[in-house]
TIRO-2110 file (N, C-alpha, C; in Angstrom, 1 decimal):
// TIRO-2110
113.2, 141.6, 200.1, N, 1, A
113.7, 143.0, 199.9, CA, 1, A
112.5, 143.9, 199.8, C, 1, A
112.7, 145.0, 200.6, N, 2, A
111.5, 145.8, 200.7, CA, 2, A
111.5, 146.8, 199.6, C, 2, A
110.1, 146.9, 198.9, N, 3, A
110.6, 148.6, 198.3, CA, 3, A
110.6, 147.8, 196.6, C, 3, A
111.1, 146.5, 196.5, N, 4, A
111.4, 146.2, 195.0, CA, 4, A
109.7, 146.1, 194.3, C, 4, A
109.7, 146.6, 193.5, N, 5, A
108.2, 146.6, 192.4, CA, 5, A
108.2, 145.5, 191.7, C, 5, A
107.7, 145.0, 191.0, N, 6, A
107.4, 143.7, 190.2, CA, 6, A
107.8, 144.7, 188.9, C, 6, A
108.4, 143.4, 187.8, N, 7, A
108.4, 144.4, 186.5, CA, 7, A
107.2, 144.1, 185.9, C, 7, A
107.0, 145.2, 184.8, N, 8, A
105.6, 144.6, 184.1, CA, 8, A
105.2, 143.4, 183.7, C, 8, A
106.6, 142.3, 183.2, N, 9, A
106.4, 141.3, 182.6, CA, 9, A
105.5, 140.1, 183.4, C, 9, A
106.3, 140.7, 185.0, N, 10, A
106.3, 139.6, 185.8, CA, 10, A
104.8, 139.2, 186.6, C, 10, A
103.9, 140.7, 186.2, N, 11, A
102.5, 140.6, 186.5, CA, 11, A
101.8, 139.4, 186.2, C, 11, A
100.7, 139.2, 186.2, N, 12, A
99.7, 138.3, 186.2, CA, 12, A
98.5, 139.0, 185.2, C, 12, A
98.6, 138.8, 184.2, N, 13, A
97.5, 139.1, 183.4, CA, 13, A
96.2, 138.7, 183.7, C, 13, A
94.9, 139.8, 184.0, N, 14, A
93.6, 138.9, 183.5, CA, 14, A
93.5, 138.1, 182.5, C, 14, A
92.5, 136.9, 182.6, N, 15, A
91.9, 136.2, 181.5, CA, 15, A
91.4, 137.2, 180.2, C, 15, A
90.5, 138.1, 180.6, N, 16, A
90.2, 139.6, 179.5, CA, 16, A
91.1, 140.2, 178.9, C, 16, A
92.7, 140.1, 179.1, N, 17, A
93.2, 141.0, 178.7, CA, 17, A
93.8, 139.9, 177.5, C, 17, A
94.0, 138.6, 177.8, N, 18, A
94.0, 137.7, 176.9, CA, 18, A
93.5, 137.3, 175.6, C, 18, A
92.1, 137.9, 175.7, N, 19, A
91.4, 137.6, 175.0, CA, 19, A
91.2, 138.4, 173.8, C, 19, A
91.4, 137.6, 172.6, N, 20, A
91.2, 139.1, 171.7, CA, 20, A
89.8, 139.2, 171.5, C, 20, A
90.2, 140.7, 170.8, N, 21, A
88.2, 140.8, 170.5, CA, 21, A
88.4, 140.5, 168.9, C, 21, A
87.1, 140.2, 168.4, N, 22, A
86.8, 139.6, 167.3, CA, 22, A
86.4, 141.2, 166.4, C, 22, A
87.6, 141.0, 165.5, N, 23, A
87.7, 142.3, 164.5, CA, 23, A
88.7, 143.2, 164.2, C, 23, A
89.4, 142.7, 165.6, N, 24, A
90.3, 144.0, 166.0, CA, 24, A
91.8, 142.8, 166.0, C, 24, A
92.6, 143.7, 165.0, N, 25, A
94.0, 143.2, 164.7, CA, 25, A
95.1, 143.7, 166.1, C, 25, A
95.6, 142.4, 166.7, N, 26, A
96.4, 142.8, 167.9, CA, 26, A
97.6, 142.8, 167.7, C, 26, A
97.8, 142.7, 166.3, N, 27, A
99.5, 143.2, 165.9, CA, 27, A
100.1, 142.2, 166.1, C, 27, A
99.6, 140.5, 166.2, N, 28, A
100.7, 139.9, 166.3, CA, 28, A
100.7, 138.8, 165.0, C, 28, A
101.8, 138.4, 164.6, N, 29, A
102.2, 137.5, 163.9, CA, 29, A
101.4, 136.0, 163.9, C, 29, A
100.2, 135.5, 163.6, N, 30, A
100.3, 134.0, 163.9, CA, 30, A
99.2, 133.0, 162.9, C, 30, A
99.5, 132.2, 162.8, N, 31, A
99.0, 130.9, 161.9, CA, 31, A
97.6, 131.7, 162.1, C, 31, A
96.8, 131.4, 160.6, N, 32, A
95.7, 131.8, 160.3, CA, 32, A
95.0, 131.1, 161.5, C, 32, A
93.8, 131.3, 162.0, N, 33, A
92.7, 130.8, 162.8, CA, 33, A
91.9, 129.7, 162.2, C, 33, A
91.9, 128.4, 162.8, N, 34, A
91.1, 127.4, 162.3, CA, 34, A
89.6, 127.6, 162.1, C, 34, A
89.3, 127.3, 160.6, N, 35, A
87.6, 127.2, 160.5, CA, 35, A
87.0, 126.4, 161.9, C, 35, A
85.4, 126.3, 161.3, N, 36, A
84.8, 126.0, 162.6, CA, 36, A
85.2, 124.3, 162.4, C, 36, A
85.3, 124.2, 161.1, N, 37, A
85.2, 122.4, 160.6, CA, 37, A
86.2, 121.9, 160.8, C, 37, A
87.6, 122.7, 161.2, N, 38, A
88.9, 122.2, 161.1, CA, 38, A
88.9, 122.1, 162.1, C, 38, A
88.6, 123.0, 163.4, N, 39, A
88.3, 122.9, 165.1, CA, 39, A
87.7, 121.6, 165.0, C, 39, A
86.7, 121.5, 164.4, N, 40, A
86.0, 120.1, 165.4, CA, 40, A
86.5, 119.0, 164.3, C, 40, A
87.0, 118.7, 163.2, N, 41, A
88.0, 117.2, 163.2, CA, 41, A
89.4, 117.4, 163.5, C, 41, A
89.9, 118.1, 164.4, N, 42, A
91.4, 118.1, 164.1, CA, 42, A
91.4, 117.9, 166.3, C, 42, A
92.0, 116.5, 165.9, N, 43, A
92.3, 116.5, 167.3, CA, 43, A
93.4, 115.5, 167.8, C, 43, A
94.3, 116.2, 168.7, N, 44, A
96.0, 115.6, 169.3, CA, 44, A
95.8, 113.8, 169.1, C, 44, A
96.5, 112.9, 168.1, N, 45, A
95.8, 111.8, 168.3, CA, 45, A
96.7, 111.2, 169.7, C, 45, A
96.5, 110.1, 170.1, N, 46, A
97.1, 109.3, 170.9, CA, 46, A
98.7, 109.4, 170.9, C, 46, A
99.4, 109.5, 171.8, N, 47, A
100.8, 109.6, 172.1, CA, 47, A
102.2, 111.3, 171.5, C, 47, A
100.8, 112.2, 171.0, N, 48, A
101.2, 113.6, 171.1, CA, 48, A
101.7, 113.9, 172.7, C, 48, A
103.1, 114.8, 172.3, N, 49, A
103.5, 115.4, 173.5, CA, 49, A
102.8, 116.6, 173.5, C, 49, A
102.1, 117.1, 174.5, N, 50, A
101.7, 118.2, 174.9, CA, 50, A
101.8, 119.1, 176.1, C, 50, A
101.3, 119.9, 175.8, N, 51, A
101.5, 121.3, 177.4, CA, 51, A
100.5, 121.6, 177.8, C, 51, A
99.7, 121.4, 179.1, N, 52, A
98.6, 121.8, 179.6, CA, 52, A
98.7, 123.1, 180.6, C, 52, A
97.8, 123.6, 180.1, N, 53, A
97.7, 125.0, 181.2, CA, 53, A
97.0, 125.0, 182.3, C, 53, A
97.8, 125.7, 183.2, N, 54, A
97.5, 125.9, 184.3, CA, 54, A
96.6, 127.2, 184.8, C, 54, A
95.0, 126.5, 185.2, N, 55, A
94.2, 127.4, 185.6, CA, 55, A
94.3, 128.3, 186.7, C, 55, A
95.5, 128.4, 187.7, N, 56, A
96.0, 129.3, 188.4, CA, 56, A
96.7, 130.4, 188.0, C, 56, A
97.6, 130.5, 187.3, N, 57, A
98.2, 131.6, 186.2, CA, 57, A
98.2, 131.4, 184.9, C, 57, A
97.3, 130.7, 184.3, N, 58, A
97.6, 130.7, 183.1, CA, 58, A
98.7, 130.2, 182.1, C, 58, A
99.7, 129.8, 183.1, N, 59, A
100.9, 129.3, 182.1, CA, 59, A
101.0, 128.0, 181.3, C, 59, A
101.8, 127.7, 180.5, N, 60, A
101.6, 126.4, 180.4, CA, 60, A
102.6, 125.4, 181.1, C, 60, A
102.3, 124.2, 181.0, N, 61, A
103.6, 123.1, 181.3, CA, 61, A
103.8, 121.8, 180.7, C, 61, A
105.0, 121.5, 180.4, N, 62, A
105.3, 121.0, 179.4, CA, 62, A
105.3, 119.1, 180.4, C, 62, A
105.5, 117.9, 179.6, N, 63, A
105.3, 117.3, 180.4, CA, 63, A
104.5, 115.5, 180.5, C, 63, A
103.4, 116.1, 179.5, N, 64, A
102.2, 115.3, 179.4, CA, 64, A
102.0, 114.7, 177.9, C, 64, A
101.7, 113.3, 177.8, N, 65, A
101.1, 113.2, 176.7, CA, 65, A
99.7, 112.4, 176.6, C, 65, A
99.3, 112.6, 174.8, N, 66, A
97.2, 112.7, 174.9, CA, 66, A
97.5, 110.8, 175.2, C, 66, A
96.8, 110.2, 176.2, N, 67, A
95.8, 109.0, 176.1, CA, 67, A
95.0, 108.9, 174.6, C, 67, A
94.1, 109.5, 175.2, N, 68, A
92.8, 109.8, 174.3, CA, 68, A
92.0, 110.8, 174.4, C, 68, A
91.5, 110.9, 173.0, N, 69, A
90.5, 112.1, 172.8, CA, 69, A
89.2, 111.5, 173.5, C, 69, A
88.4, 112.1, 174.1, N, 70, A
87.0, 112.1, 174.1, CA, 70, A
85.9, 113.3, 174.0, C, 70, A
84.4, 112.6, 173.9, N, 71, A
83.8, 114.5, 174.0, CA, 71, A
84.2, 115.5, 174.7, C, 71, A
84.7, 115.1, 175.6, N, 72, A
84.7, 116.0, 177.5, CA, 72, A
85.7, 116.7, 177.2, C, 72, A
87.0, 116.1, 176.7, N, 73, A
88.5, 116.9, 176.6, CA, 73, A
89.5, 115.5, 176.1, C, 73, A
90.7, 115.8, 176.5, N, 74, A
91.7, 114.8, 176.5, CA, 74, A
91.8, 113.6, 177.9, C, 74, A
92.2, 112.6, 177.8, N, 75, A
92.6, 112.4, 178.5, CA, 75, A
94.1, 112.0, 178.9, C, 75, A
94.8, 112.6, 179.8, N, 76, A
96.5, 113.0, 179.7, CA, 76, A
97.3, 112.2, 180.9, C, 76, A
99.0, 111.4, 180.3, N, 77, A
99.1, 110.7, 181.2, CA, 77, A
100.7, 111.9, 181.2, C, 77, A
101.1, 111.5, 182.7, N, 78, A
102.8, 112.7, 182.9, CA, 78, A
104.0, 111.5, 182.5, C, 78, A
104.3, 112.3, 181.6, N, 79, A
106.1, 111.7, 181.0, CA, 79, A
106.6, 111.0, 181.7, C, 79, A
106.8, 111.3, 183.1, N, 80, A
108.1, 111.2, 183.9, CA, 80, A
107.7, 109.8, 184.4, C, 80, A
106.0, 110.1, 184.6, N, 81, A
105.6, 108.4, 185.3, CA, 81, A
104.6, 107.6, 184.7, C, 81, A
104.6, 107.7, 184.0, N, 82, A
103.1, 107.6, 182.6, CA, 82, A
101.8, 107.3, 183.3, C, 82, A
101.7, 107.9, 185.0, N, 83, A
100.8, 107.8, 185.7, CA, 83, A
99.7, 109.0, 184.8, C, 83, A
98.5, 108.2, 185.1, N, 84, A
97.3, 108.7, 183.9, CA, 84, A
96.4, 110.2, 184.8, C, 84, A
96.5, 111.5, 184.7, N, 85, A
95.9, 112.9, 185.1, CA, 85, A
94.3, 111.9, 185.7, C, 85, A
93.9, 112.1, 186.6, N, 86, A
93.1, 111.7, 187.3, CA, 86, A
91.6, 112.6, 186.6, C, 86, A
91.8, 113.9, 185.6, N, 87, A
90.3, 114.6, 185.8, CA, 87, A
91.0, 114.9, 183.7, C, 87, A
89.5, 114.8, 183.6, N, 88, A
89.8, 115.2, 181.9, CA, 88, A
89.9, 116.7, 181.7, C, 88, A
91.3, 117.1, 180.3, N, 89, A
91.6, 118.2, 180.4, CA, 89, A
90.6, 118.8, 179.3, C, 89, A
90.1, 119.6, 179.4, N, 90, A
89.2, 120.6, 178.3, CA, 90, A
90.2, 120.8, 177.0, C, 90, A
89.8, 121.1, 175.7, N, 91, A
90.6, 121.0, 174.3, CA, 91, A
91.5, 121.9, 174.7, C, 91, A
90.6, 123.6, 175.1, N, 92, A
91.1, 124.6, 175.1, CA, 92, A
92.4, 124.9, 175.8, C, 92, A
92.7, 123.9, 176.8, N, 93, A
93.6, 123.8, 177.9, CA, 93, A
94.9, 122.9, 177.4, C, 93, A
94.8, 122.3, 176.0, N, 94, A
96.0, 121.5, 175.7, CA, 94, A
96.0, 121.8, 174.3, C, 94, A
97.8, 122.2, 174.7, N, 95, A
98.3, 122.6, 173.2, CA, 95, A
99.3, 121.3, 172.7, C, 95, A
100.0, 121.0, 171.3, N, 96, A
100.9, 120.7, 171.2, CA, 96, A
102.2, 121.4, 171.7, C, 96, A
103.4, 120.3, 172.4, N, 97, A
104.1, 120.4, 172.6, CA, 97, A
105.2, 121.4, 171.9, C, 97, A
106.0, 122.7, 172.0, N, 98, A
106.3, 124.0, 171.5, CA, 98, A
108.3, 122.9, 172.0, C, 98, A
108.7, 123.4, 170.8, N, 99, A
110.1, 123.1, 170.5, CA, 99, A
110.9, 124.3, 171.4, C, 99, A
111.9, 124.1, 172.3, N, 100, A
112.5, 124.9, 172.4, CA, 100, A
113.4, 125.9, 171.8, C, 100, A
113.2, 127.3, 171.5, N, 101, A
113.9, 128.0, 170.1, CA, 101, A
114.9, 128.6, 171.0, C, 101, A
116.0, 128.2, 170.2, N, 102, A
117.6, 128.2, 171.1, CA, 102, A
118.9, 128.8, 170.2, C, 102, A
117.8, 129.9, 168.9, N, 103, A
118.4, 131.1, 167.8, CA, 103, A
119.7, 131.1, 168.1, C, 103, A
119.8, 131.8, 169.2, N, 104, A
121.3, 132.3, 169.7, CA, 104, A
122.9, 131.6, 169.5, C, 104, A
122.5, 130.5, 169.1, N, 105, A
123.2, 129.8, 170.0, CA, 105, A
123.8, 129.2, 168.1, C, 105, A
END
């Protein structure tokens, strides 16, 4: 269809616009920020379900769970076939698995 605009939501955010800056309150709601000490011993152990993001848009995908930790990142095998991700994923790139919230209902 010619002529239709994309809605705002549907954009593609920069990585920058992502990012907060350090100082500056972005008005949202969320769990205090991990010290530096809690970042480096707290890590998904073995058989956590998680969501890895996608370095093409940034989204996540649900799907995967952790092998093992190592220095490099995680290493992650897919649900469906417990075939093992071929390249290790960086920390920053794997979250715990998010519950689907289904309020409404």
């Amino acid at each position: 269809m010619l002529g239709v605009r994309a809605r705002s939501q549907d954009r593609v955010r920069p990585r920058w616009y992502l990012t907060p800056v350090p100082g500056r309150n972005l008005g949202r709601v969320s769990d205090p920020a991990p010290s530096a000490e809690d970042a480096n011993d707290r890590h998904l152990e073995p058989g956590t379900r998680v969501e890895v993001q996608n370095s093409f848009d940034e989204a996540w995908s649900k799907g995967f769970v952790v092998i093992e930790y190592t220095e490099a990142g995680y290493r992650l095998a897919r649900r469906s076939d417990n075939q093992e991700l071929p390249a290790v994923v960086a920390p920053d790139a794997v979250r715990r698995e998010r519950k689907n919230s289904m309020w409404w209902i």
